[in-house]
N, C-alpha and C positions, 0 to 999 in steps of 0.2 A: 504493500500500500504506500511504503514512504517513495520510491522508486515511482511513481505512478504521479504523486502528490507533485512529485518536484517537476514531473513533466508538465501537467496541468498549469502549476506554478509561471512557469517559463509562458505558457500562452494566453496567462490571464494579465501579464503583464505587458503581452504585448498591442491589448485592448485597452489598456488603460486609457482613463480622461480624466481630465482636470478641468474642475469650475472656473468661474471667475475668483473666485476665494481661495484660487490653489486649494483647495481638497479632491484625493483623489477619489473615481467612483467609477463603476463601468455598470453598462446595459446589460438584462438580462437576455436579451435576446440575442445578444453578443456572444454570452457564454457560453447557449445552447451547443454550440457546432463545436468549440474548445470543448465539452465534454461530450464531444460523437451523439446528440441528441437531433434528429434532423425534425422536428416536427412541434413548433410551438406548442400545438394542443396540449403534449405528452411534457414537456417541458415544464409548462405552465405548473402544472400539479406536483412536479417533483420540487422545482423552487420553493410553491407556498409551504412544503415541506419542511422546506431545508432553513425556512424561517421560521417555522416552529420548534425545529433541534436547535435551532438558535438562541430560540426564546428560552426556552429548557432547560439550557446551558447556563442560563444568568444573565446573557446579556441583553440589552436597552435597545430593543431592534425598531424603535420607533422613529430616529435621525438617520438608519441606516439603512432603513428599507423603504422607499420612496415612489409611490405608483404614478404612474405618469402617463401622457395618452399623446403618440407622436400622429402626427400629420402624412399621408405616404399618398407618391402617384401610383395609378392603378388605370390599366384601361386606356381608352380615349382620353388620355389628359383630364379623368375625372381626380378624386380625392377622399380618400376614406381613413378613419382613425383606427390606430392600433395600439392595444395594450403596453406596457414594459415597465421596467421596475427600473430604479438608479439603486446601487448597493454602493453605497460609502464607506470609504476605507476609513472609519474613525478607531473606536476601541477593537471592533472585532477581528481579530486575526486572520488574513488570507486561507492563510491553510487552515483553520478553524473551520471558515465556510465553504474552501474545497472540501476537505471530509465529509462537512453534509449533506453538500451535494453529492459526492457519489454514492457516499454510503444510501441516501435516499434515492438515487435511480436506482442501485440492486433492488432495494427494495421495493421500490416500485415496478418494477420489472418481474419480481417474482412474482407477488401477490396481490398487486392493487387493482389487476384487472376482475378479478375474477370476482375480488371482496366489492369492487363501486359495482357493479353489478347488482347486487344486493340490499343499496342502497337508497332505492327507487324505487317510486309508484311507480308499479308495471301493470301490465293488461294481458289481463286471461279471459278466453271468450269474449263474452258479453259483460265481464265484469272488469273492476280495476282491484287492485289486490297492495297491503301494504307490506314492506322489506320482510316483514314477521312471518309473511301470508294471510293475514288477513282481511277479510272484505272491506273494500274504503268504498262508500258511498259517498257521492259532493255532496255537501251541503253549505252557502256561504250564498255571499253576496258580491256585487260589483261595483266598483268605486269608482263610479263614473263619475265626470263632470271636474277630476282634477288633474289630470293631465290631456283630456281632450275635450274643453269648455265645449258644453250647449248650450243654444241661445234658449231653449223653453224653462232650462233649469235656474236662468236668469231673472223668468219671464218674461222672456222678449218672442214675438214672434214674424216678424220679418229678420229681425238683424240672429239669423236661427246656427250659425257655424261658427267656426273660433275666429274664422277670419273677417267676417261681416261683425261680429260681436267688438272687436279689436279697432275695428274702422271708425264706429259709433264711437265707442271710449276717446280714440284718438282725435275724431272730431269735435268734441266736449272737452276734454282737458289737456287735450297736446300730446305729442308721442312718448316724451320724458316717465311724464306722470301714469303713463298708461304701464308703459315698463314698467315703472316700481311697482304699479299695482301689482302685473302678472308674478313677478318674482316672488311677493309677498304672499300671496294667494297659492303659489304651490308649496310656500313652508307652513302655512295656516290651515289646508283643507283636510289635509291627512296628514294626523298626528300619531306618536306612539300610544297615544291615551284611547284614538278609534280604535286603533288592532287591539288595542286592548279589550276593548269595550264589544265587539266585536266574537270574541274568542269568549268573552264572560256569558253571553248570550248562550254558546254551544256550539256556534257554526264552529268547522273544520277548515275553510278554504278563504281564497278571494279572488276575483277573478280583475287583471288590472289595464282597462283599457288604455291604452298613448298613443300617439300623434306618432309617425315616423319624424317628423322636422326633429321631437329631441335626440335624436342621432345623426346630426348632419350640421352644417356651418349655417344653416337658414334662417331668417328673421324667427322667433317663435316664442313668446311666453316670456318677453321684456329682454331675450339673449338674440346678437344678432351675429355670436361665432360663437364655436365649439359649444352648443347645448348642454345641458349638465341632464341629459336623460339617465347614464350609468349612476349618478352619483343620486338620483333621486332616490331610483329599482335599488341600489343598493341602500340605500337607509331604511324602504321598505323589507326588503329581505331581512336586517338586523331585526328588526322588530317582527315581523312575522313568525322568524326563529324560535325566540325569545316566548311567544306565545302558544308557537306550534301548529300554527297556521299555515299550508298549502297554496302554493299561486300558480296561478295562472296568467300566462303574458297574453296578452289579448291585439295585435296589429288593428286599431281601431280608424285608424285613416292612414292609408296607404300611399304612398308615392302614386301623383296622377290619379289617386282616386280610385276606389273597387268598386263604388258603389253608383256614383253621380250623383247625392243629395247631400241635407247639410250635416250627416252624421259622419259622412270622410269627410268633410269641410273641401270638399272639390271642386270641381268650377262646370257642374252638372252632367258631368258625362263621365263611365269608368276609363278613364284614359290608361289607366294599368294595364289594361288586357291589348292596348293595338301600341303600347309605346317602351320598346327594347330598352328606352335607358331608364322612364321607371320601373320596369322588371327588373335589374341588374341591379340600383339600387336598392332595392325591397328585400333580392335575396343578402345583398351586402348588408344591409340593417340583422335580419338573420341570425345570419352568418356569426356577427360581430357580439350581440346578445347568446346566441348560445356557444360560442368560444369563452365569452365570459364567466358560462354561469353552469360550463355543462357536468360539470362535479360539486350541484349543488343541490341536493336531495331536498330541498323542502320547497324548490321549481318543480310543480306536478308537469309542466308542458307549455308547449308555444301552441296559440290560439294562432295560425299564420293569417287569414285575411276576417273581418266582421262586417258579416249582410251582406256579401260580392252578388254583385248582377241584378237586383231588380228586375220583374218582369218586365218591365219596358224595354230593358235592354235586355232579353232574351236572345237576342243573334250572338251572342256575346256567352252563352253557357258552354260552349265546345270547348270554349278557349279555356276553363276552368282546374280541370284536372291537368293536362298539362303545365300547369302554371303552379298548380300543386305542385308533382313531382319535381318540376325544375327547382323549387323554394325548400321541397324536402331536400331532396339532395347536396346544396348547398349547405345546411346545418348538419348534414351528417359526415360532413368534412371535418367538422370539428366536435361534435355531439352525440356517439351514439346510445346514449342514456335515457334522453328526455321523453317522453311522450307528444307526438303532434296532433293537433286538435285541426280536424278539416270541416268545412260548415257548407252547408249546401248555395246552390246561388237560387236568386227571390226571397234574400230576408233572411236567409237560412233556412227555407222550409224545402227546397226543391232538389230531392238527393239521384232523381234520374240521373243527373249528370253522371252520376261515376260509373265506369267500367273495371276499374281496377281497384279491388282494394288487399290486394296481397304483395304491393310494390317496398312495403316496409313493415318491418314487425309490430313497430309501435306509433300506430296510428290509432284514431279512435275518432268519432264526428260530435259536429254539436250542431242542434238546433234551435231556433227562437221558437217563438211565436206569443203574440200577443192576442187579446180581447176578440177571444173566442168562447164558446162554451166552455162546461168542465169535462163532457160527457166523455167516454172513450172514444169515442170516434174519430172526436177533436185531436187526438196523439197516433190513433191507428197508426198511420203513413209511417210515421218517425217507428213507431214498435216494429211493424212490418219489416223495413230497410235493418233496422237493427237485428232481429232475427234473421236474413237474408246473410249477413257479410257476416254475423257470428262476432262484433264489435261492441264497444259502449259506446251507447248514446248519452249524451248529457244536455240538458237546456240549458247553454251558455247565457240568455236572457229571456225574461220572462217580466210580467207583475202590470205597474203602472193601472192598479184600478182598484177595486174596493177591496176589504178584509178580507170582505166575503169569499171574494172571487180567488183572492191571493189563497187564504186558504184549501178551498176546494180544489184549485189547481195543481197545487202542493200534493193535497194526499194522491190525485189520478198521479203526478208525475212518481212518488212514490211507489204505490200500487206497481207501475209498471217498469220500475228498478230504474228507469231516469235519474239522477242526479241535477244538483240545479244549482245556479248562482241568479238570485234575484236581484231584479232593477231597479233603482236605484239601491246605494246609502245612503247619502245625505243629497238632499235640496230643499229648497224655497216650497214653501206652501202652494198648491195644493197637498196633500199627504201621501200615500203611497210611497213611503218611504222609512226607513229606522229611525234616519234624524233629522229634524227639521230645522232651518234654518230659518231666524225671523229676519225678515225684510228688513233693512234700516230706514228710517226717517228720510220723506222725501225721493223715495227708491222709483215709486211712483210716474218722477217727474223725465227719470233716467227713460222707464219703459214708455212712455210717452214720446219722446223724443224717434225711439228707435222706429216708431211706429210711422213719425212723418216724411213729408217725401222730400227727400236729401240727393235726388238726383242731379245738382248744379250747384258750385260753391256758393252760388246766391240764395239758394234753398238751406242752402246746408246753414249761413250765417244768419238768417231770416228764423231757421225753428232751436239756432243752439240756445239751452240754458243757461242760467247763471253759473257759471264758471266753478268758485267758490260751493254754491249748493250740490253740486254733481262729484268735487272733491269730496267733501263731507260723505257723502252718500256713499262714494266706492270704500273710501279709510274706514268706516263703520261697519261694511261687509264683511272688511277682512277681520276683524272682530268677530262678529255676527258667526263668522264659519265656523271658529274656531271648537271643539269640542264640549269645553266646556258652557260654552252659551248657546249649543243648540237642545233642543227640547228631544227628550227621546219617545217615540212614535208607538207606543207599549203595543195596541191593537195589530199594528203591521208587525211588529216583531213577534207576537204570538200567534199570528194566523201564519207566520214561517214553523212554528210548531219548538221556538224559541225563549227561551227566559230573557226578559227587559229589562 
């Protein structure tokens, strides 16, 4: 081993770099190849390793293990971020953290494949099963409306997508102010205190819709470089953890749009299905989420597209399963652990589309469906298709209506081994929801506005409000979201069949 050290020695040195501060410090992805590792993925999990033998050992691996997220060309002169670590040569010993490193590839080399395996909600049959063998049935909710704002969860109903919603605010208080808001509003909306609150109930899961822009250089949510979409999913993960809560990543507006209305926030038409470079980017988003996260057991799966194709766009359903397969395959470049969640196109109810459903072991579909009966009939299609491919079905959304209804929906999806994450968590009154949000003072004056016709900056200067009243009214929101000042919704969370 010492023989081995000193060789390694020799090539870590000749990676070195030096800051502006003279200290020295080298990439991890640098290292990979100096120790014969050709493949980030596998890399990946040996270093988080070798920072825990680190940790182990006694030393203070918080100045010396540094995650960082580089910029790289890719393609057509496009651009996409990549993970790495800075390792600083402060107290910890060179050949301290060689030995970990290798000692941690044997390791990982002998035993880690077979043990992460084990580690994961898999899928047997019709069912999903947990590391123990246990049957996991979903149970949870979906946290919409904080990383992909609706205009109804506002009350707004023309200014109805994040990017018409964004226009409004901007129009009223300036671009500045508008940014502060968003930034402010995604550390306010989900807090550790909801997961908490959340997991106290009973539920098992959550299901977490976003916007692709938080993975890309794109104006989005008050950031107009490098999005902080990783840094959000990981604070959620921490807390999830911690709780013992299940997620599910949800693609809830998709580059160009899967849907054409205002829940991709797109520009009415699915452009994803006829445009190559938002396909490429969609699978590079992917891609980039599950290399980050694919040794992380308490990710049940990637929801890849939400509601793709509306019936109106129906010429458009062929293009679907392909577009699948091309998205699976990209994540199992770097993934093969996770579970993928496929949803049919019309809303998620129309599962003719598929021909193929043995192109990957661990797939499974979900469907919506909204303000229908309760009766069985109402689910047949979805049971049927489910017994056909021998997979799980689960209702990725559902609710938005009375107790009643929520309830009764609940036992039929029950009864027929369905699993469910219910719609809403938290918004603005009307109810149908866990937690309610009270409207701030003069909130009124906001929904008014969105409602007039703003088609000419002479329209637009003619119906703006008072300036000042419209500040007040959004800084009182972000308040207003906060957990502790919204109301909890007791009848909705017990027609989930949930303690309040």
């Amino acid at each position: 081993m010492s023989n081995l050290i000193a060789k390694e020695y020799q090539g870590f040195e000749e990676i070195k770099q030096i800051d502006k501060g003279g200290n020295e410090f080298w990439f991890a992805r640098e290292l990979a190849p100096v120790l014969e590792c050709t493949e980030w993925r596998n890399f990946s999990k040996v270093f988080e390793r070798a920072i825990l033998a680190c940790k182990n050992s006694g030393f203070n691996i918080d100045d010396q293990f540094i995650n960082v997220s580089k910029l790289i060309e890719h393609g057509k002169g496009g651009k996409r971020d990549i993970i790495d670590y800075k390792l600083y040569k402060k107290i910890l010993s060179m050949k301290h953290l060689i030995y970990c490193l290798l000692v941690t590839c044997v390791l990982f080399a002998c035993g880690d494949k077979q043990a992460g395996q084990g580690r994961f909600i898999r899928v047997s049959g019709k069912d999903l099963v947990t590391p123990d063998g246990k049957k996991f049935f979903i149970q949870g909710i979906n946290l919409g409306n904080w990383l992909n704002p609706e205009g109804y969860m506002f009350l707004f109903s023309n200014a109805n997508s994040y990017r018409l919603i964004n226009d409004a605010f901007c129009e009223m208080v300036g671009p500045e102010f508008t940014a502060w808001f968003w930034r402010e509003f995604k550390k306010n909306y989900i807090t550790k205190e909801d997961l908490a609150y959340i997991k106290q109930t009973g539920m098992n899961s959550i299901r977490i819709p976003f916007h692709y822009k938080l993975f890309t250089d794109e104006d989005y949510m008050g950031l107009t470089t490098r999005q902080d979409g990783f840094e959000m999913i990981d604070k959620l993960l921490g807390w999830c953890r911690e709780e013992g809560l299940y997620v599910i990543f949800d693609m809830h507006d998709a580059p160009g749009g899967q849907t054409g209305d205002n829940i991709d926030d797109s520009y009415g038409y699915p452009w994803l299905f006829e445009c190559e470079e938002s396909q490429v980017l969609c699978c590079d988003i992917w891609r980039r989420i599950a290399a980050r996260y694919a040794n992380d057991p308490i990710v049940l799966g990637y929801d890849l597209l939400n509601e793709p194709i509306p019936s109106h766009f129906s010429h458009l359903n062929a293009k679907l399963e392909p577009f699948y397969k091309r998205c699976v395959a990209a994540i199992r470049e770097v993934d093969k652990n996770h579970i993928i969640l496929l949803g049919g196109s019309n809303w998620n109810n129309n599962f003719s589309v598929f021909a193929d459903w043995k192109f990957d072991d661990k797939i499974m579909y979900t469907c919506h469906r909204y303000w229908c009966d309760t009766l069985q009939n109402n689910i047949q299609d979805f049971v049927a298709f489910r017994d056909k491919v021998n997979l799980p079905m689960y209702m990725g959304e559902t609710g938005e209506n009375t107790d009643e209804w929520v309830g009764a929906w609940r036992r039929l999806l029950e009864r027929n081994n369905i699993g469910w994450h219910f719609w809403p968590y938290k918004k603005m009154p009307p109810r149908a929801c866990m937690m309610i949000i009270n409207p701030p003072e003069n909130w009124n004056v906001i929904v008014d506005y969105t409602k007039k016709d703003r088609s000419s900056f002479a329209k637009i200067r003619e119906a703006r409000p008072d300036q000042a009243v419209v500040r007040k009214a959004m800084t009182d929101l972000l308040e207003n979201i906060k957990f502790a000042n919204c109301r909890k919704n007791a009848g909705y969370t017990q027609a989930l069949g949930m303690k309040p």
